[in-house]
N, C-alpha and C positions, 0 to 999 in steps of 0.2 A: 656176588656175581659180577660180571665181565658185562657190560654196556655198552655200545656202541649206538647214540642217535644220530640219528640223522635227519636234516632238515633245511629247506630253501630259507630260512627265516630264524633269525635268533640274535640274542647279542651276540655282539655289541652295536647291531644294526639297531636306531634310536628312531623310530615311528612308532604312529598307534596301528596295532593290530595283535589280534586275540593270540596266534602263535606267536610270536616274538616273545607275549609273558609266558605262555605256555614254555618256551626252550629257557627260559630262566629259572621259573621256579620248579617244574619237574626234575630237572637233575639235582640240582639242589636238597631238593627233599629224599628223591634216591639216595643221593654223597652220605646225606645226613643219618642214610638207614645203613650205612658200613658198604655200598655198593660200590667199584670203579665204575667211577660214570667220567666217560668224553663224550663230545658235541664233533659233527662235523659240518658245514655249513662252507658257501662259495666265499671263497675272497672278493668281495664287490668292494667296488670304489670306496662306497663312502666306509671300509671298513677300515681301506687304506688308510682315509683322509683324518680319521677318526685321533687327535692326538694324545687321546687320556689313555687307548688302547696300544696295548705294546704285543707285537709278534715277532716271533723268532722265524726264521728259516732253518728247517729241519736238513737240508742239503740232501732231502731226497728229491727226484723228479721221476716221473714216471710217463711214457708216452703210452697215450690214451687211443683206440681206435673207434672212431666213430664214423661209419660208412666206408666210403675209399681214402680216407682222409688218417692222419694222426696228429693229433693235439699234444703240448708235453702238460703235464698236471707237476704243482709245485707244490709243495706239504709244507706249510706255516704253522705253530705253535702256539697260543698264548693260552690265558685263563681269564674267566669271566670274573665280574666284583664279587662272585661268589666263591671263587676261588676252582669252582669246576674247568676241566681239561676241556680246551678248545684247538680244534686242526681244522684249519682253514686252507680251501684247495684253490689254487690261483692257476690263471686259466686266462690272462689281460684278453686274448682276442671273444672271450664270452663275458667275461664279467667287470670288465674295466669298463662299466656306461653309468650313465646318471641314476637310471631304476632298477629294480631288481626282476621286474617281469616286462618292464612297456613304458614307455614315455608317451604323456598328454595322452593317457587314456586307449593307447593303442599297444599292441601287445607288441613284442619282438619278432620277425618274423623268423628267425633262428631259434625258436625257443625251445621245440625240440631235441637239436644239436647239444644244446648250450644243456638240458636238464640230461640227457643219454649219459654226455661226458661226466656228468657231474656223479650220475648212478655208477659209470665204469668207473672213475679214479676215484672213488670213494670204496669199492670194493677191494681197488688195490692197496688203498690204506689200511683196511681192516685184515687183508692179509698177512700186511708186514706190520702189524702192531706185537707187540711181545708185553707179558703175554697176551693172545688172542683171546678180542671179545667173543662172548659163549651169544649175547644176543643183540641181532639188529634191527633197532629201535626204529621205524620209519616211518615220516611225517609227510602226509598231504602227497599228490599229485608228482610234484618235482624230483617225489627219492620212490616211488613207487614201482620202476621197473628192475629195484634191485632184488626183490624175490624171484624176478623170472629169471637172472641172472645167477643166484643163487643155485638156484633148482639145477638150472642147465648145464653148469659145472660143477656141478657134486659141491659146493662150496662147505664148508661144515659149520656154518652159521644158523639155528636158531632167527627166524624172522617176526616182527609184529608192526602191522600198518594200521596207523590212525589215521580214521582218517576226520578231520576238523571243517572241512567243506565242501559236499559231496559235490557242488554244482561247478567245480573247478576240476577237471578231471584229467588236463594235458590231452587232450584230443585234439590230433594234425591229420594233414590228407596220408592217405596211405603209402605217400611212397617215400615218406619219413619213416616207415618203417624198416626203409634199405641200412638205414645210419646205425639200426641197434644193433645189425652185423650178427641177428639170428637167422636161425633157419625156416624157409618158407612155410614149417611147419605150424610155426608158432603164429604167423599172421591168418587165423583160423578162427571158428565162435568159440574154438577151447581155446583161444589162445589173445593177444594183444590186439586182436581185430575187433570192430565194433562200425558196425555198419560202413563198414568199407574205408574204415579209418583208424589210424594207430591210439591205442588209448590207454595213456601209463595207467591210469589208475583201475580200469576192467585187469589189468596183469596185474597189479598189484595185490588185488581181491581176490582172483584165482589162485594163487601161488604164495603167497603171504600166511605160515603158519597159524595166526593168530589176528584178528581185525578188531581193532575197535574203534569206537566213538566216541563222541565226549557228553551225553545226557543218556536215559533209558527214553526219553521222550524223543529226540533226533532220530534213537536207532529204530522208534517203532515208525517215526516217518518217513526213513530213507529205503523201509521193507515196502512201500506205498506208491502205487504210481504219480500219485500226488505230488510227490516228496522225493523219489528216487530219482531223479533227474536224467531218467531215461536207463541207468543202474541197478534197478530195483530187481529187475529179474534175477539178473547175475545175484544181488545180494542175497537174496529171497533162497536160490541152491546155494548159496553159502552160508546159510543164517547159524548150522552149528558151529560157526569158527567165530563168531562176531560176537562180541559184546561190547558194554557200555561201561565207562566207565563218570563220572561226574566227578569233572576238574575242580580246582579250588581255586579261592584265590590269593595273593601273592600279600599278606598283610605284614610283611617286611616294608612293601616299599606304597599297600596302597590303607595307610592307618590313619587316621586326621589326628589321631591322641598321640602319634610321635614322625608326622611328615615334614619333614625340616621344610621343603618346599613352601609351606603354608605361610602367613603372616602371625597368626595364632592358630594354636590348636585346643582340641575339644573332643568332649565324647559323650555318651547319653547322659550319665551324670552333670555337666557342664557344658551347656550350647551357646556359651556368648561368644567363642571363639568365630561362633558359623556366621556371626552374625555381620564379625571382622570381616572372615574372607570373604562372605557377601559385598560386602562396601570394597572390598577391595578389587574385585570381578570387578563389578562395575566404572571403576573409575580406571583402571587397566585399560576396559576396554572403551572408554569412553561414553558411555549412556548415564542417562538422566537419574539418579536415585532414588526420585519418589515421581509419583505417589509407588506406596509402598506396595503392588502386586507384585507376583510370583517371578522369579528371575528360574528361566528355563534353558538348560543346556545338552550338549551331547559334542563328545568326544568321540567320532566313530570315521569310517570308511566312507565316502560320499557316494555308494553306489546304489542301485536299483536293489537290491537284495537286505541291504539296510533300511528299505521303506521310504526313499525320498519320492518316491511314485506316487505315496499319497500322502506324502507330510509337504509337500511342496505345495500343492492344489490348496491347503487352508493355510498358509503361512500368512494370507493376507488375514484372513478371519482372526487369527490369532494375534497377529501383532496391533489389529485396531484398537485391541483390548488393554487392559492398564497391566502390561509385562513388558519382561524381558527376555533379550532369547541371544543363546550364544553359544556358534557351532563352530569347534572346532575339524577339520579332517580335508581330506581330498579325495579324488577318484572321473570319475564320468563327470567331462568339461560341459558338461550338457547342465547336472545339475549343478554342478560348480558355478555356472553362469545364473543359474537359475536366482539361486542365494548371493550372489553377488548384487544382483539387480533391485533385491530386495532388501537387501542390507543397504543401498542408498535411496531407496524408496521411505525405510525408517530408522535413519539413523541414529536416533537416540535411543531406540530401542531393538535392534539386531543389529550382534557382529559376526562380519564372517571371518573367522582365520582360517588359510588355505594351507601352510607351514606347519608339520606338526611340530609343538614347543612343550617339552615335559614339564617344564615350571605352570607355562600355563594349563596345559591338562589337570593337574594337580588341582592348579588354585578354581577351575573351571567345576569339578569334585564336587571341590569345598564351599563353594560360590551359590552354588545352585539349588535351588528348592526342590525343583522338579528334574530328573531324567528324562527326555523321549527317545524309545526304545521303537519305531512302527515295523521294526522286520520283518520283509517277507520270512526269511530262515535266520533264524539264532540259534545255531545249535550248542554251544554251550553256556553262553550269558553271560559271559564275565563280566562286558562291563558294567551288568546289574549289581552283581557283588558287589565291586567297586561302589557305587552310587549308592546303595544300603550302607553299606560301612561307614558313607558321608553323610547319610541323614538325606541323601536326596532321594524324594518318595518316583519311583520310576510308573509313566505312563507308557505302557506295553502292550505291543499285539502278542499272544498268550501262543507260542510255536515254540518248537525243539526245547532246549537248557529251560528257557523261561518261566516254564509251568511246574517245575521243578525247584524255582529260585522264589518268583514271586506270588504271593496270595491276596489275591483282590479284596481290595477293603470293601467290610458289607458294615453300613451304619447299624442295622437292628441288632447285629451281635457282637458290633464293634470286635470284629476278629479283621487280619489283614491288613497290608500294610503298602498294596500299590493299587494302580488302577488298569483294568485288563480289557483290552476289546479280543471277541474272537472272530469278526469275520476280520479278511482285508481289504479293506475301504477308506476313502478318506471320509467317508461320513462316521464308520466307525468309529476311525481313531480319533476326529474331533468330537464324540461324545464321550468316551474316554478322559479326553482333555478339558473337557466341559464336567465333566465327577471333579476330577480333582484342582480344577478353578473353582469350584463349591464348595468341597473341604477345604481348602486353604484360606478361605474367612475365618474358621473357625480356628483360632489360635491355638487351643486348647487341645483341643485335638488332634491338628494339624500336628504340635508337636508331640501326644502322645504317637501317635504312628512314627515318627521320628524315630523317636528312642527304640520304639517296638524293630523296627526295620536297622537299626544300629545295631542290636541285638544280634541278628541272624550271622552264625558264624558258616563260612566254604573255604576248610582249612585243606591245604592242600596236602596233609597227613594221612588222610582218610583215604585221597586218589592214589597214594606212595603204596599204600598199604594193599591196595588190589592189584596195582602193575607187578608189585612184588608176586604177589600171590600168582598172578599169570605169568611170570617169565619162571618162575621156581617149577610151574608146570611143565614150561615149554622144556627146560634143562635135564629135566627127570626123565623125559619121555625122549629127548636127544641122547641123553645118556646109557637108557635101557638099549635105543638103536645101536649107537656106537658099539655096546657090551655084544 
């Protein structure tokens, strides 16, 4: 089959964040199952600036309309280290800026503009591709209004919208609705309206052949007032077009038994490597190496949704304690500052890096005893996976992907292999954090759960194997139309 994703996010763009591996390893594993799979994604700055990354210029350009206005769209070439087809659409007066959605925390106020064009000159790409992809692959919020585009012009494209974060949904005032250059038909409750405001991702949902998610546990909370982030209804008349599908993770590049990144490597059978890159955390980041308590880290997104709401309020409780702790990520300067303040409150024992650095992500893995996970929403957990693979026992608030990934250690049947709060609370999470400062005395243990949690394979063979099975639906049932 004929592929077309599409996505705000992917290589060769080099930050932590859950899609970026997601547009790496998914195509990849499709290529691998005999499919043509391309990527299509913004030419942003730093893909420009990027000099391991090589793009051609295709010497097409296509002028884009977006309101009363026309933008020209430029179609760029290359391949990612996996060798997957990448077209990158360049656009310098939207995407030539530092971030990719918002600088210091505040969003772009063209962001609208900047994601419509990006839906329209991506369609025109998949027009003049030869031969034409049969399906288009659509991620998140940003490529969401190109099913309503689809629809609207008899397009003969096969559609399917993931979506990876439901509380992000491209929602502007309504009279950004003038720029998608539909008809007033369509800004309606059947249509891209949503309380009196333009919303990619309600058109996405309506109009998008096929929807999925990435847990069975995300998609039973985003049917949920709780959890639908105000979307639920819509999903809830949509629920027969939606499913789940549970992602894998990328153990090419996240294995400790062959991460060049590391100092040593290791694996259940052999853990004295962990013991290196322990020592090596530490003295990177410059904290104290004994006495010997639990070195604790997280690799993540620095926002409200990641749980800094109530990992923040005992950071002090925590760090009085005989640990370590060391976060990498960025996001909301609010709690940016927050961990700033308190990484010089205890310096030998909390760092914060605000840059994200793949070498240290990696050695951060391998480094670390414990993961803390306090998510409001995780819907698929990757970076659980991740952290199991390393032997880092993850303390989790038990939402979407997570409940899925990890199983709360219980002493009396000695089953499980993390530590799981379910309300969200910081009193929760710190007795969470207080289980597994308990089991970590126990050496014996501590490292049986290790291995146990090493063990747990999220190949992403298994996720390859159901996207296939739903796009061969979608093509069959596109095919019987066409006939």
């Amino acid at each position: 089959m004929r592929i077309l994703m599409v996505s705000p996010e992917g290589p060769p763009l080099q930050r932590a964040g859950a899609l970026i591996d997601v547009m790496d390893a998914l195509p990849r594993a499709m290529r691998a199952r005999g499919h043509e799979i391309s990527v299509a994604l913004p030419f942003y700055r730093e893909i420009r600036e990027n000099a391991a990354f090589k793009a051609k210029n295709t010497g097409v350009t296509v002028d884009v309309q977006v309101g009363k206005k026309t933008y020209p769209a430029k179609y760029l070439e290359g391949r990612s280290t996996s060798g997957v087809q990448l077209f990158l659409i360049r656009c310098d007066e939207f995407f030539d800026r530092p971030g990719i959605y918002g600088e210091h925390g505040k969003a772009y106020d063209d962001n609208a503009a900047r994601f419509i064009f990006f839906c329209k000159a991506t369609l025109e790409l998949a027009r003049r591709l030869t031969p034409s992809p049969q399906i288009l692959h659509l991620h998140d919020w940003p490529a969401a209004l190109i099913p309503v585009f689809v629809r609207v012009h008899g397009l003969p494209f096969a559609t399917v919208l993931t979506i990876h974060h439901l509380a992000e949904q491209g929602s502007f005032w309504g009279l950004d609705f003038g720029l998608t250059n539909l008809a007033e038909r369509f800004f309606t409750l059947h249509g891209v309206e949503f309380f009196g405001r333009l919303n990619f991702l309600k058109g996405g949902i309506l109009y998008a052949d096929r929807i999925t998610t990435v847990s069975e546990r995300y998609r039973w909370e985003i049917l949920t007032p709780t959890g639908g982030s105000g979307l639920d209804g819509v999903l809830r008349e949509n629920a027969h077009r939606l499913r789940s599908i549970l992602h894998g993770a990328d153990y090419t590049r996240w294995d400790p038994a062959s991460d060049r990144l590391l100092p040593a490597r290791y694996g259940p059978g052999k853990l004295g490597g962990k013991q290196i890159c322990r020592d090596a955390l530490l003295a990177n980041m410059k904290l104290t190496p004994t006495p010997r308590g639990p070195v604790f880290g997280m690799v993540t997104r620095v926002v409200e949704e990641k749980g800094f709401e109530i990992l923040v309020p005992v950071l002090d409780r925590l760090l009085w304690d005989d640990v370590r702790l060391i976060i990498l990520g960025e996001g909301d300067p609010a709690y940016e500052t927050a961990l700033a303040v308190a990484s010089r409150k205890f310096p030998t024992k909390f760092a914060y890096m605000k840059n994200y650095d793949e070498k240290l992500a990696h050695l951060i893995e391998a480094g670390m005893d414990i993961t803390l996970i306090p998510s409001h929403f995780e819907p698929a957990g990757l970076s659980a996976m991740y952290s199991l693979k390393y032997g880092a026992l993850p303390v989790a608030r038990a939402t979407g992907g997570i409940q899925e990934i990890i199983e709360d250690y219980d002493p009396t049947t000695d089953s499980g292999y993390g530590f799981l709060c379910y309300e969200y609370s910081a009193e929760a999470f710190w007795d969470a954090i207080k289980r597994a400062r308990q089991t970590f005395r126990d050496r014996k243990v501590w490292s049986r759960l290790m291995k146990r949690a090493m063990a747990r394979k999220f190949s992403w063979d298994g996720s390859a194997q159901h996207y296939e099975a739903l796009y061969k639906e979608l093509v069959g049932a596109h095919d019987q139309v066409a006939a």
